[in-house]
C-alpha positions as a Markdown table, in Angstrom:
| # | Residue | x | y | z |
|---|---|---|---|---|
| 1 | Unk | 97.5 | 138.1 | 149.4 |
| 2 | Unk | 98.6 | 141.6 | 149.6 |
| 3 | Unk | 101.0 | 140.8 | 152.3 |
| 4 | Unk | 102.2 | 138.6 | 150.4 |
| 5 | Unk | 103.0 | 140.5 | 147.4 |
| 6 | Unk | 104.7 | 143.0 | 149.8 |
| 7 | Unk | 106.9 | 140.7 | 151.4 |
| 8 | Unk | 108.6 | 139.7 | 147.6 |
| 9 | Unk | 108.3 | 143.1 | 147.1 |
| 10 | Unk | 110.7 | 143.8 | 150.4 |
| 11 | Unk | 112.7 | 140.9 | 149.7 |
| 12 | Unk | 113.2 | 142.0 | 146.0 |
| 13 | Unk | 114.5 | 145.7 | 147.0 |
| 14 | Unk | 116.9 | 144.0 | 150.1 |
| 15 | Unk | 118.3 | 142.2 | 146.9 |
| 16 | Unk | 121.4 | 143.9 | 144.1 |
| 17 | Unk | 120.4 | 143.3 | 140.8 |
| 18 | Unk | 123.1 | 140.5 | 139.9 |
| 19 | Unk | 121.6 | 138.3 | 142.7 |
| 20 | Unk | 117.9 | 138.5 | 141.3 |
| 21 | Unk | 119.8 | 138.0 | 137.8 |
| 22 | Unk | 121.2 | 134.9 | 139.0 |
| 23 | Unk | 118.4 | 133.3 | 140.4 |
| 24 | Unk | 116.0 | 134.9 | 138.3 |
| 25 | Unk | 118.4 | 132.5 | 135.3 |
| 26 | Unk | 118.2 | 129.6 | 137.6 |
| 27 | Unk | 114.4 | 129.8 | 137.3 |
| 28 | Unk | 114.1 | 130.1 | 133.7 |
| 29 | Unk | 116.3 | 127.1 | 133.3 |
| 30 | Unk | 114.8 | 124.8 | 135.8 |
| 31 | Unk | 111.1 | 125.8 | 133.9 |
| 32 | Unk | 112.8 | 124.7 | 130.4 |
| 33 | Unk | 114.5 | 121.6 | 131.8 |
| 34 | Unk | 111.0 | 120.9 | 133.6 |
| 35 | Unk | 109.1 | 121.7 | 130.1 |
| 36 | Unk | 110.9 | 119.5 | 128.1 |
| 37 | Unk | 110.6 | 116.3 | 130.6 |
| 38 | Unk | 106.6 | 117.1 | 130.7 |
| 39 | Unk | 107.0 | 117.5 | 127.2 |
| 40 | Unk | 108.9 | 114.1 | 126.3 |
| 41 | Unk | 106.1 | 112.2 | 129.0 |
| 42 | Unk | 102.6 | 113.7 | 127.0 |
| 43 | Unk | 104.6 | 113.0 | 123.5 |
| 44 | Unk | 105.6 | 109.5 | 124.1 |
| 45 | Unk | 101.6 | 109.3 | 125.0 |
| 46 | Unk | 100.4 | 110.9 | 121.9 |
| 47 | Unk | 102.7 | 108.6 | 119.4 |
| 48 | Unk | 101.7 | 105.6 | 121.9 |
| 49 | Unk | 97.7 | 106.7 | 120.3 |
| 50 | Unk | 99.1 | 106.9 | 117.1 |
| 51 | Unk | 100.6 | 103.9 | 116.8 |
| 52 | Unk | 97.7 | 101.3 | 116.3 |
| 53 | Unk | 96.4 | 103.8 | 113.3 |
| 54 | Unk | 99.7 | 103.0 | 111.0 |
| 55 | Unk | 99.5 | 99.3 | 112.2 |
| 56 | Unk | 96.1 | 99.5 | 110.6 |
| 57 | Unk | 97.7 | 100.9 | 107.4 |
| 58 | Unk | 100.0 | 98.3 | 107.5 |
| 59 | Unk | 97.8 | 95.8 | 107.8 |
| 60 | Unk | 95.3 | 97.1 | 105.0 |
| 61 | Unk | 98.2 | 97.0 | 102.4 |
| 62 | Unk | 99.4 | 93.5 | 103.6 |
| 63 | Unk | 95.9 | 92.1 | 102.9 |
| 64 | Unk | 95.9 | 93.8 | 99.8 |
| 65 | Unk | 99.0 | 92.2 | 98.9 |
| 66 | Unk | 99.2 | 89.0 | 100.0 |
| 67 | Unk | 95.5 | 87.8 | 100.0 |
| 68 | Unk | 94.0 | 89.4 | 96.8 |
| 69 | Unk | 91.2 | 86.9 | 96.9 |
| 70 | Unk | 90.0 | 88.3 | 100.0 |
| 71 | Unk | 89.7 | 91.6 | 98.4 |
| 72 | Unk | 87.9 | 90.5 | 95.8 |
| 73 | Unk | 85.6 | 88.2 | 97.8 |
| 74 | Unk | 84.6 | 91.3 | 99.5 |
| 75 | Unk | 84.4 | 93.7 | 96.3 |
| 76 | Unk | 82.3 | 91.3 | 94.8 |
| 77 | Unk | 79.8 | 90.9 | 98.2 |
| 78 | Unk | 79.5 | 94.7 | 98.0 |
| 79 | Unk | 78.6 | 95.0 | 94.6 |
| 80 | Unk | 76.8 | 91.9 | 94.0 |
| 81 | Unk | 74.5 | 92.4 | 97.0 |
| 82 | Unk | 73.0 | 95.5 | 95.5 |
| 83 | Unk | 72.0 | 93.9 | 92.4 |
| 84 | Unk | 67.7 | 94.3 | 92.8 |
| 85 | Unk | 66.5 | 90.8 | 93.6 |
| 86 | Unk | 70.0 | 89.8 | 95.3 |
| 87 | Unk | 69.9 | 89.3 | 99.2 |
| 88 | Unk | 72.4 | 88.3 | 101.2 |
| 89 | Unk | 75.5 | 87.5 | 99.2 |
| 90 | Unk | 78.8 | 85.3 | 99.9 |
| 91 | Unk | 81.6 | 85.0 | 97.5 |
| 92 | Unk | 85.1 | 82.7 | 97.5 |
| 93 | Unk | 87.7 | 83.4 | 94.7 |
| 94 | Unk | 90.6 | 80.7 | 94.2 |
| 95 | Unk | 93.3 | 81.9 | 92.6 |
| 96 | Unk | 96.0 | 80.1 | 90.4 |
| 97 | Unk | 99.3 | 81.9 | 91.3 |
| 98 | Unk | 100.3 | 84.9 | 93.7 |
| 99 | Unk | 101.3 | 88.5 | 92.8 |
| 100 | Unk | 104.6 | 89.0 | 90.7 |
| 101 | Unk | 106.2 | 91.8 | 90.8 |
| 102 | Unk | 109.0 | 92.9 | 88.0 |
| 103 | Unk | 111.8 | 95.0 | 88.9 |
| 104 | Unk | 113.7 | 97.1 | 87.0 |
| 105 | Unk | 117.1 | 95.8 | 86.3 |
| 106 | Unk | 120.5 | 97.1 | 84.8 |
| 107 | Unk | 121.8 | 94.1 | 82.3 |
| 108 | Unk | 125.3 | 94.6 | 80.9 |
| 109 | Unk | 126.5 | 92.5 | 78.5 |
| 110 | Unk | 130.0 | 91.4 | 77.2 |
| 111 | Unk | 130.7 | 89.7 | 74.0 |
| 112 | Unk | 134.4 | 88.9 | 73.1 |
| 113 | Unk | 135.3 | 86.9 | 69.8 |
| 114 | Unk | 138.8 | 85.4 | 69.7 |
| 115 | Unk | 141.0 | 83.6 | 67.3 |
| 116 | Unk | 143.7 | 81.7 | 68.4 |
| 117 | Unk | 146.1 | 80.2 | 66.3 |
| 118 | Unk | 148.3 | 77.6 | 67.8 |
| 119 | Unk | 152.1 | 76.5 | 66.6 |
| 120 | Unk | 150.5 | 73.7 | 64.3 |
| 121 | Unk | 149.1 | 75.7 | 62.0 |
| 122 | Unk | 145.6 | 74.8 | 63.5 |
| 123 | Unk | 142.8 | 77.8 | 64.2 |
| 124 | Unk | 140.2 | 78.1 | 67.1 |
| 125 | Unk | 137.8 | 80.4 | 67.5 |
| 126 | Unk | 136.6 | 81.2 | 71.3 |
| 127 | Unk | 133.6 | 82.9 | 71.7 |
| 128 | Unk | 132.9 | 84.4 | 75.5 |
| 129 | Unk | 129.8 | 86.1 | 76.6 |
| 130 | Unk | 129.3 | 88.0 | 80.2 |
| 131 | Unk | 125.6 | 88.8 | 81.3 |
| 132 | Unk | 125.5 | 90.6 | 84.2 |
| 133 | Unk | 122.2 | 91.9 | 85.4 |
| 134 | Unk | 121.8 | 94.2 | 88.6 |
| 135 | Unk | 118.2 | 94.8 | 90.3 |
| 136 | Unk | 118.2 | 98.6 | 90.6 |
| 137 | Unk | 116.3 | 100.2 | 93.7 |
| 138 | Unk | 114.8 | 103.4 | 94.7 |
| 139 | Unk | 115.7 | 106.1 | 97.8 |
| 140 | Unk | 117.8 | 105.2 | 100.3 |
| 141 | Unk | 115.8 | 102.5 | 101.9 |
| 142 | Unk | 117.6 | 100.1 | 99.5 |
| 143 | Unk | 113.8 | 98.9 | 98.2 |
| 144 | Unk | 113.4 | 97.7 | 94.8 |
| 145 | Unk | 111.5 | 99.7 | 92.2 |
| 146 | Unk | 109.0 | 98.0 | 90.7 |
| 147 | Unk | 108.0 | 98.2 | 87.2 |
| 148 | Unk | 105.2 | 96.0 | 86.9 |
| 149 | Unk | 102.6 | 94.1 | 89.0 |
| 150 | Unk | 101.1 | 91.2 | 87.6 |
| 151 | Unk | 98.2 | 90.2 | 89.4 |
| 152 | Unk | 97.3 | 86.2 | 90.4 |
| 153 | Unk | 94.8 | 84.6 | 87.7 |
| 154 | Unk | 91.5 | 83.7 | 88.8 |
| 155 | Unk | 90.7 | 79.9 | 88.8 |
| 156 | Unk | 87.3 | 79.6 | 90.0 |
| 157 | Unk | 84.7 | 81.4 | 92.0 |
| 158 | Unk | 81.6 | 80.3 | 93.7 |
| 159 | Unk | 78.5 | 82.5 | 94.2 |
| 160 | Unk | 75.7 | 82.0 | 97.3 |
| 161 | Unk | 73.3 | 84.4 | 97.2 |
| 162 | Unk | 69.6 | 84.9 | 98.3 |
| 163 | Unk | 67.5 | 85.1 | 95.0 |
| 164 | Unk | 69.6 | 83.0 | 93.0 |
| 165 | Unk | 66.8 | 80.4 | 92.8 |
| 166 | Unk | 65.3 | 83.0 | 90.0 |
| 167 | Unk | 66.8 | 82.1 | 86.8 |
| 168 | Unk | 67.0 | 85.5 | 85.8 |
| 169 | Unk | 68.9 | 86.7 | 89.1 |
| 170 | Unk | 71.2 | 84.1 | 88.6 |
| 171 | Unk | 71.5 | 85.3 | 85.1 |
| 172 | Unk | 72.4 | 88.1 | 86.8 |
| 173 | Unk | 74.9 | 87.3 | 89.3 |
| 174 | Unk | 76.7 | 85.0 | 86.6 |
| 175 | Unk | 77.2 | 87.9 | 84.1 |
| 176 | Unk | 78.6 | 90.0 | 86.7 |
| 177 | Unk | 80.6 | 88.4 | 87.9 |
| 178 | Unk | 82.5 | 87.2 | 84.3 |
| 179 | Unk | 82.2 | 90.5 | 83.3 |
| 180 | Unk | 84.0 | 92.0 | 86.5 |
| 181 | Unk | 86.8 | 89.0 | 86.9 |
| 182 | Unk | 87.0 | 88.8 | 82.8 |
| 183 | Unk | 86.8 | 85.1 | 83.4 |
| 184 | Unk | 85.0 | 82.4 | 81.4 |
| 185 | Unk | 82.2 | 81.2 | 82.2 |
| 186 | Unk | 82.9 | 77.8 | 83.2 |
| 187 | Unk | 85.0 | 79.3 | 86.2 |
| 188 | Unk | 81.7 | 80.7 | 87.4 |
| 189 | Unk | 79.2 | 79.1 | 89.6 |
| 190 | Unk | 75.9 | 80.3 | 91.1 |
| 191 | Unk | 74.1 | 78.9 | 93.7 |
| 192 | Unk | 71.0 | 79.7 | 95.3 |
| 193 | Unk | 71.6 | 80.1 | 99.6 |
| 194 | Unk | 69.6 | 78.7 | 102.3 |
| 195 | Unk | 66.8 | 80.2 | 103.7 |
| 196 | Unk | 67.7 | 81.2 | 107.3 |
């Protein structure tokens, strides 16, 4: 190794200074350019592993959206199948409508009265209105902004649940589930499950 050392060391002395400058330059950008392609490979990787974590965000808030029964099928498993006496639970929610959404608007309106009089002697009165109404949006991605969310109406929902053969648990379940949906009772039913 030594003779090694003193070799570069010989070599380095034989050289001027603006030769070892130069090449010494040449180095350093050959180990930036050589960086930055290593660099772009191992980050492309790392966003590649990222990826599938927002898709997963994405496709929590679409189910959230777009199938609100689903979520509260599964809210009401959870919580139902806690309830002492309650086994296994299984819930299905119909719904009457979807999701609305209101957006803000700008609405501009234009009313202009006019009274004509024509070479007769005869009057007429025109009346003209202009509604215009504009959806406003938000940032620069051109989305809407949304005021309000209405959420879909429940219709119906059916309870199965292990221990609803006890009038009492069923009781139970039934109340809950009115209570949590503020739904009537005849959109309720309870049903005892299956032995398995």
């Amino acid at each position: 190794m030594n003779d090694v050392l003193e070799k570069i060391k010989k070599h380095l002395e034989k050289m001027n200074n603006k030769k070892f400058i130069n090449n010494l330059f040449i180095i350093l950008i050959i180990s930036i350019i050589l960086l930055i392609v290593v660099n772009s490979f191992t980050g492309t990787k790392y966003r590649s592993q990222e990826t599938p974590k927002n898709e997963l965000i994405k496709e929590n808030n679409y189910d959230l959206e777009y199938d609100y029964s689903g979520y509260l099928e599964k809210k009401l498993t959870d919580i139902l199948g806690k309830l002492k006496g309650v086994g296994k639970v299984n819930v299905m929610v119909t719904l009457e409508n979807t999701q609305e959404k209101i957006t803000a608007t700008n609405t501009t309106k234009v009313t202009e009265n006019t009274l004509e009089n024509d070479s007769e002697g005869g009057t007429r009165e025109v009346h003209r209105e202009d509604l215009t109404v504009q959806a406003v949006t938000k940032g620069n991605d051109g989305s809407l902004l949304v005021v309000k969310e209405i959420k879909p109406t429940v219709q119906g929902v059916i309870v199965v649940a292990e221990g609803a053969e006890d009038p009492v648990i069923k009781e139970i379940l039934y109340e809950a589930v009115k209570t949590v949906l503020g739904v009537k009772g005849n959109k309720v039913q309870v049903y005892s499950s299956k032995g398995e």
